[in-house]
N, C-alpha and C positions, 0 to 999 in steps of 0.2 A: 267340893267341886261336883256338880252334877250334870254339869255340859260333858259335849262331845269333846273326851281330849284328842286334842289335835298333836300329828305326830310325826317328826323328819324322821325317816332311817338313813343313815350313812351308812353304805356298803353293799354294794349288789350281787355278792359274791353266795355262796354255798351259802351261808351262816345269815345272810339278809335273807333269803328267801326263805328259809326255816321258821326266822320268824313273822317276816308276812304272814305264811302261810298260818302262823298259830294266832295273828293279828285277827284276821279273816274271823275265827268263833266268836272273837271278845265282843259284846256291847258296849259301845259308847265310845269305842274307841274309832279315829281314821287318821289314817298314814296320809296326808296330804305332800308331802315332799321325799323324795328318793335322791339320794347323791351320791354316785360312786363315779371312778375315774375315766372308766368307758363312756362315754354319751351314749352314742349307739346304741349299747347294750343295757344301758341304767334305763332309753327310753324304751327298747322293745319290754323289759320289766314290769315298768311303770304303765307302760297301754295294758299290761296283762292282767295287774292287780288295780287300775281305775286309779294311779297319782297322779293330779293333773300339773303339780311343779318335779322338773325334772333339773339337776345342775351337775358340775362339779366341785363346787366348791362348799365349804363345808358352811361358811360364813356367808353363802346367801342363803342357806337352811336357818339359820338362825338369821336373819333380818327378820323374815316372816314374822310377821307380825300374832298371828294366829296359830302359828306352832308354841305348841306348853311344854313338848317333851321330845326329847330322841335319843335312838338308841341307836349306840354305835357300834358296825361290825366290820370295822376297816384294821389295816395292819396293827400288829402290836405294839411295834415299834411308836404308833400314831395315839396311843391310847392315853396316856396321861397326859399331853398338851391338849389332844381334842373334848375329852372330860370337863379340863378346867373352863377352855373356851365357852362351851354349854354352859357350864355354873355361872361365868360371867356373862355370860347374855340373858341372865333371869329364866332358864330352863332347864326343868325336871332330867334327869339323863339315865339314861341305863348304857353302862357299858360291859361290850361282850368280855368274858374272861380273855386275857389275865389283865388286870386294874392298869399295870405297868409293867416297864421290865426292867426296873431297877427300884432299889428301898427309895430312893430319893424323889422318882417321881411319884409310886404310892403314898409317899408321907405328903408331899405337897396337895396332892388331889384331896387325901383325908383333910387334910388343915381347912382349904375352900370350900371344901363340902360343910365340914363343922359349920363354920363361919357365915353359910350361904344362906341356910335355911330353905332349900331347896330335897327333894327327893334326888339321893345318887346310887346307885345301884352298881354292882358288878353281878355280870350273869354266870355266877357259879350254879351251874347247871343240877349240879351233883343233888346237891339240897333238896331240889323240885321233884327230880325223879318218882316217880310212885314206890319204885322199889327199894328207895334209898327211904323213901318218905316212910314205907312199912317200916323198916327196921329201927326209923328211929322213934318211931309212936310206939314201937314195941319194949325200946330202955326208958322212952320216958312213963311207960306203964312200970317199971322196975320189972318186965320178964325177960328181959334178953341184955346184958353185960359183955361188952368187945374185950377177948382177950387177947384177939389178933386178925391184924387185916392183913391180905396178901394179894395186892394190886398189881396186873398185867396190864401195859398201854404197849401196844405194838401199832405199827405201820410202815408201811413201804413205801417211803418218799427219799430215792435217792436224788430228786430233782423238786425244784418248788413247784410244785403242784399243791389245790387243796382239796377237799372233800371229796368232791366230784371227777379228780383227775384234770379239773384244765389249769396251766399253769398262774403260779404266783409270780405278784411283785416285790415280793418280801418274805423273809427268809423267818419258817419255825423255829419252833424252839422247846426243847423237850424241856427244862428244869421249868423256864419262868411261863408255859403255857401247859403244857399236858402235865408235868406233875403238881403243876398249882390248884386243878379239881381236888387231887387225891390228900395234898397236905392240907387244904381246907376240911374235905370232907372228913378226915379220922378225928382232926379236932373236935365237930360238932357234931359227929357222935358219938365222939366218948365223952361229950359235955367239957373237956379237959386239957390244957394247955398242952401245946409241946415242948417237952422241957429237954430232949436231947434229939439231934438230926446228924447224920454221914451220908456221906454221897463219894460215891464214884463211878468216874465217867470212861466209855473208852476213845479210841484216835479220835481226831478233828479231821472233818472231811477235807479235803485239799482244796475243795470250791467253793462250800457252802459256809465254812469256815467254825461249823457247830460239832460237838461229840452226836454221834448218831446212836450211840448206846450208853446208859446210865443206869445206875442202881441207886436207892435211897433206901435208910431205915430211919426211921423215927420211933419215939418213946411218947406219952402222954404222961402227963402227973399224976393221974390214977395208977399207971401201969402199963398199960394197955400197950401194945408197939403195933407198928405196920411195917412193911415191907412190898417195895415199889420199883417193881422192876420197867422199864420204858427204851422203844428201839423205834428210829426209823427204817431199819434193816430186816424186818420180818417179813419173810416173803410167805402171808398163809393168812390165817384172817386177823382180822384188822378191828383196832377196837381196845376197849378198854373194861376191862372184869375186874369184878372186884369178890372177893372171895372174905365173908365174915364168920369167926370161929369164934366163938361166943361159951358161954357156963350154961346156957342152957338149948343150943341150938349151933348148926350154922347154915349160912345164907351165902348164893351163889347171885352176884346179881350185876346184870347184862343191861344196861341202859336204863330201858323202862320196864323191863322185865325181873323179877323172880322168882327162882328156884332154892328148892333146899340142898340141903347136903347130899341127898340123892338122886339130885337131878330131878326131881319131881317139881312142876310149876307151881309155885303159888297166884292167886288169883290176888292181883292189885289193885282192879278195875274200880274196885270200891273208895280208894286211899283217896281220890279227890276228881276232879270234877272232868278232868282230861287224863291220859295216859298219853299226852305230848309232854314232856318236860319242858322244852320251848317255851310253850304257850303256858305252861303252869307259871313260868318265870317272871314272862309278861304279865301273867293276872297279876300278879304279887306288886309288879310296878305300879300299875296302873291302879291297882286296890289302896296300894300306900300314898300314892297321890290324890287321891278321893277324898282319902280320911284322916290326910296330914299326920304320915305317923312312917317309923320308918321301917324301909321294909325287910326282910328276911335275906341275906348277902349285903346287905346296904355296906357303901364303902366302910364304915366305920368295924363294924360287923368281921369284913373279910381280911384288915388291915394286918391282922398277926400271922398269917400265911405267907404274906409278902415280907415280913423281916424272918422268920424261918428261909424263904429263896433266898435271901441274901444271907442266910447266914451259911449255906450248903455253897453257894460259891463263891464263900471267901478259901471254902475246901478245897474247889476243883480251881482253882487260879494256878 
């Protein structure tokens, strides 16, 4: 494909404007459709980034006729029927993490994706990072080997609120959204299955009806283990570290950022072409649909993270 792909985003929230805004560097690419539940606010959006179709409905993004692709960044709960919808309407999809939030709807998405012959993508973010992206160009040079990872995800959402603090219409979720980065990520880069997972969670909020604190440990079939600690009860910074202890080295690494074991920065600017993970994630779509090939998270890809979630809460049940 060497035209202009054309592209709906679903979701106008925090997580759609992130990647507008990483849309915005890419050549070749244009956002022609925005659809989130607001009107209002999906058109004051859309006048800012130049979309001249505005809706709410997911299914006039796909009538369009000239849309090839979109990327969805609406509830989670919304994620594996809206996926397949895409696949069935003859379009490319990228959806934001997490694929699903149960083994059943991830397996159903994988099976129509197979079958579609279509690019599907799930935005595991982690992958893209520059910082993630060093360390792992650094095991697959054979100099640096994961002997243990030790993962902090904290946030302060006693109330559904998201990124930005204005509130949600659906309710997070620590196991099958925020520890689903980190149980992907140990996988691929320890190159290595997970072969044992525990989880424990603590109380169920009286409203929101989720555990707001949770522990994970996982094993890889190399060896290797992680340790995943996650709260929405942390009142202090906010965010998600990952700490890599490695046989010849460790790695401290803060989004797009790393440092080493002594707090000293490493310089990443080099690792690839942005230092937006975002946008890195989007090239990766957009590349894989160019050149009919599939891309790096592609559902098939991320598919054994999501039977690991489900296998941690047959634990916490």
């Amino acid at each position: 494909m060497t035209k202009t792909i054309k592209v709906a985003l679903a979701g106008a929230g925090a997580f759609g404007v992130k990647h507008l805004d990483g849309i915005k560097n890419i050549d070749g690419v244009e956002v022609v459709s925005l659809m989130s539940r607001d009107i209002e606010k999906t058109k004051e959006t859309a006048a800012k980034y130049g979309i001249q179709h505005v809706t709410t409905d997911l299914a006039e993004s796909l009538a369009l006729k000239e849309v090839d692709a979109v990327i969805l960044c609406t509830p989670t709960q919304m994620h594996a029927d809206q996926t397949m919808a895409c696949l069935k309407a003859g379009k490319h999809v990228q959806v934001e993490i997490p694929l699903a939030d149960s083994i059943k709807g991830a397996n159903a998405v994988a099976a129509l994706a197979k079958s579609s012959g279509l690019v599907a993508m799930c935005g595991h973010t982690r992958r893209f990072n520059p910082s993630h992206q060093y360390v792992h160009k650094e095991i697959a040079a054979g100099k640096f080997n994961i002997q243990q990872m030790d993962v902090q995800t904290y946030f302060f959402r006693r109330t559904n609120m998201n990124a930005l603090g204005q509130a949600r219409s659906w309710t997070d979720h620590l196991l099958w959204h925020h520890a689903a980065h980190t149980v992907d990520l140990f996988a691929y880069q320890c190159g290595s299955p997970i072969v044992k997972a525990n989880a424990v969670q603590g109380p169920i909020h009286p409203s929101l009806g989720i555990a707001m604190d949770m522990s994970i440990q996982l094993k890889a079939a190399n060896g290797a283990i992680c340790t995943l600690s996650l709260s929405f009860n942390n009142d202090g910074p906010l965010g998600t570290y990952f700490r890599y202890i490695g046989d010849t080295a460790t790695y401290l690494a803060r989004y797009d950022d790393l440092f080493n074991g002594k707090e000293e920065k490493i310089d990443v600017s080099q690792v690839d072409v942005s230092m937006n993970g975002i946008e890195l994630q989007d090239r990766e779509f957009f590349a894989a649909i160019r050149e009919g090939r599939e891309p790096n998270s592609s559902v098939a890809s991320v598919l054994p993270c999501y039977q690991v979630l489900h296998d941690l809460e047959q634990q916490l049940v």
